[in-house]
N, C-alpha and C positions, 0 to 999 in steps of 0.2 A: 497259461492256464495252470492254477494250481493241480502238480501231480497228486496229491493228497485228497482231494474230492473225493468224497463219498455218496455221493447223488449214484442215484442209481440208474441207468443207460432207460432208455424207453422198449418196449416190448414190442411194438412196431414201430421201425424207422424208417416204414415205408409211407406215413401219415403224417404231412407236416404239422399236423397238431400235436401230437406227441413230440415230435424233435425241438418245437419249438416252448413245449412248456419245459423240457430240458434244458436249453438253452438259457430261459429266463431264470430256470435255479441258479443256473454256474455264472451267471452274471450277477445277482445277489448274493453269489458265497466269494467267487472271485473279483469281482466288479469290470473284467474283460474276457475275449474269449479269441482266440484262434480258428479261422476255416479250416485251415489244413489237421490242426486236431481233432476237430468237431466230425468233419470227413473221414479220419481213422477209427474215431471211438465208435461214431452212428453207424460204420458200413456205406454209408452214401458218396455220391460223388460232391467235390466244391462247389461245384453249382446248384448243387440241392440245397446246399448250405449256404450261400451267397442269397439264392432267394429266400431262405429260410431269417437272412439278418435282415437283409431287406423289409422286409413284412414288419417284421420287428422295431426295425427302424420307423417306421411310418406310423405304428401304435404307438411310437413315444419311449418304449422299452429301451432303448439302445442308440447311440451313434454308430452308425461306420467307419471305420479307420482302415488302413492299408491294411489286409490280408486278415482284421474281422470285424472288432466290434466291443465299446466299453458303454456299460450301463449307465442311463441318465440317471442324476441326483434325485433322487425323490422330493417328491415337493410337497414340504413341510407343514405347510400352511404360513398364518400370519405372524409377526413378529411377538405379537404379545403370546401366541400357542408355541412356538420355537423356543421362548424364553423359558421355556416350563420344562425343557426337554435338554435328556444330560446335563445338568446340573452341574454336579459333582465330577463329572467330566472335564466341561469348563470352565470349573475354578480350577480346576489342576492346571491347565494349560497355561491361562492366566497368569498363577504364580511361577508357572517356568518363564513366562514371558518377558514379562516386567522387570526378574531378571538382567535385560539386555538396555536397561536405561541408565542413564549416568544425570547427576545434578544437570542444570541449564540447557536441557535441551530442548527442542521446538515437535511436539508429537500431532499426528494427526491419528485420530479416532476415528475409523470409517466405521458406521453404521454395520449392526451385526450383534448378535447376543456373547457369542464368546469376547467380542469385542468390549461388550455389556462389562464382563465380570473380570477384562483386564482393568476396568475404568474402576469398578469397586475394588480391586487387588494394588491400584499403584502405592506405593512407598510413598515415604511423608520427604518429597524433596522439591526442590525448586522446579516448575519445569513449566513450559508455555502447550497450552493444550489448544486445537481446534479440534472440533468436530460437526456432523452433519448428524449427529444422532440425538433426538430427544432426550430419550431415555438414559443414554452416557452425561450428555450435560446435566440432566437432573442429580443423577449419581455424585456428579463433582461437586453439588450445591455445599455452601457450608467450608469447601475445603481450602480456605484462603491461601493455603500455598502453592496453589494454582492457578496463573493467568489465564483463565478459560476462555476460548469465542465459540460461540454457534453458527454455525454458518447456515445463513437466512436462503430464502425457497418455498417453494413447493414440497409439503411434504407428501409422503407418499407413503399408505399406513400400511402395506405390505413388508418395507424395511424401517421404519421406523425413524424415517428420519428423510432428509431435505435431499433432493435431486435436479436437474434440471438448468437451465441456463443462468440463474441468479446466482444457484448455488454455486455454479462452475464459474461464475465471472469473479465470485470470492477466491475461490483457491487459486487460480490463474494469479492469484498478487504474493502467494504463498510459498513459501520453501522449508518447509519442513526436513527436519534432521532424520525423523524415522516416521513411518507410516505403518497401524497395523489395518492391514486391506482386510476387510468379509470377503468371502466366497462363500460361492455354496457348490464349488468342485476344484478336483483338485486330480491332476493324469499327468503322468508322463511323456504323454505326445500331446494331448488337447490343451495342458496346462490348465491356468487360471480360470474359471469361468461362471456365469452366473444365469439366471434365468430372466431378466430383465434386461431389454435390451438398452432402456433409458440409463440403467442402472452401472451395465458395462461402462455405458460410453464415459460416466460420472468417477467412474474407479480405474479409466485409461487415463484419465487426465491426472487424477492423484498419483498414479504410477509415474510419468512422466515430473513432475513437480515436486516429489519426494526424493532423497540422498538414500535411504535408504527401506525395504519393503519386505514384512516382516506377516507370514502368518498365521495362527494357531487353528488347527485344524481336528475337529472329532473325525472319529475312526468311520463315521460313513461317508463321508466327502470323498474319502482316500478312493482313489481307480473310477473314477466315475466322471461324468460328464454333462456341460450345461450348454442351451442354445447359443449363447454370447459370450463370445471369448473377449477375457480384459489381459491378458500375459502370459508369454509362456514360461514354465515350471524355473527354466536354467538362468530366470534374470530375476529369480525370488533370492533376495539377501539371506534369510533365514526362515527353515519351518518348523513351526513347532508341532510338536505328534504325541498320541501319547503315546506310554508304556506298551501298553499291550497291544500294539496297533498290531495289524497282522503279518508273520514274516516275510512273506513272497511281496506284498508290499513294500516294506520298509526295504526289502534289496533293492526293489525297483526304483524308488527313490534316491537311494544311495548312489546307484548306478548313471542319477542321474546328474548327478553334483550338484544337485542343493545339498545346502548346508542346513543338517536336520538337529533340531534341539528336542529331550526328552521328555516330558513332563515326569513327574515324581508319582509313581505308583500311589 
């Protein structure tokens, strides 16, 4: 728990409504939370507070993890409302990203908008692209110095792009040199994860079929959590963050040996 929270304690923390609209702040300012602090800050006992995540947990607020509890990912909406959102966030990221490519290599494009704005940000070099995203393929149109494939499917207009058994019988033939994977969470213990569960299982198989797994991540993904885990945190090759992510996070990160890249203020 961030020591620097400024949330103000509840006036009765003998009303699990009040401790838990508490709760729900320090989970949107921190993106996890501790029982054993939550129990010294409130006055209440662990178990006030255990049923207090609990509840929590079952509205959707929160996962449970050993000893408390990290905020679910909020959810966005659809791929084309997403696209509209941090922008200038996402191009930043992008151009750190791209960064980590070298002439002749074999990229996969997962599906995702920051992923979006790596596809309009790559360098004018030789390089063999797959992807399952519309919208990225569109993006490549025109760019002859890209061997592009689509990979064919079921689309699915919540991500913007192809899932499902066709699509996975394509990359199964696939080895890609670098992959950059979407999420839409990103923890220390929960790792990787997403809110689809067709979706996970599409970006477990990329995980495994890729050399190497690279992600660019805005600052609210960070400490947070989705129903379907695709990976955890300490077998991500590289992540990209930005500048100003938040401190107590980026330690957390560090501390966790990923290998984190900056994006440029």
């Amino acid at each position: 728990m961030n020591s620097d929270n400024t949330l103000l304690r509840p006036g009765n923390t003998s009303l699990p409504s009040e401790r838990q609209h508490y709760i729900r702040q320090l989970l949107l300012q921190d993106g996890r939370v501790l029982a054993t602090e939550l129990a010294q800050t409130l006055g209440v006992s662990e178990d006030s507070i255990r049923r207090d995540l609990r509840e929590l947990a079952a509205s959707g607020a929160c996962k449970r993890v050993y000893g408390g509890a990290v905020a679910m990912t909020p959810n966005t909406g659809s791929f084309s409302e997403r696209s509209h959102e941090h922008v200038a966030s996402k191009a930043r990221l992008a151009a750190a990203a791209v960064q980590l490519l070298q002439p002749g290599q074999f990229v996969f494009l997962d599906s995702g908008t920051t992923n979006l704005e790596i596809a309009r940000a790559l360098p004018d070099m030789a390089l063999t692209i797959a992807t399952n995203s519309i919208p990225i393929a569109a993006a490549l149109l025109g760019r002859q110095q890209f061997d592009v494939t689509l990979v064919g499917g079921r689309m699915d207009h919540r991500i913007g792009g192809t899932i499902g058994t066709a699509a996975a019988l394509e990359v199964q033939a696939m080895r890609p040199d670098i992959c950059f994977l979407g999420t839409c969470s990103v923890d220390i213990e929960l790792g990787i994860g997403t809110t689809i569960a067709e979706e996970a299982a599409f970006k477990r198989l990329l995980v495994r079929q890729c050399s190497q797994i690279v992600l660019a991540v805005t600052n609210q993904k960070l400490g947070t959590a989705s129903p379907f885990a695709v990976m955890p945190l300490n077998e991500v090759s590289r992540l990209v963050i930005e500048a100003d992510a938040e401190p107590h996070k980026v330690q957390q990160l560090q501390g966790s040996g990923v290998p984190l890249l900056f994006a440029a203020d």
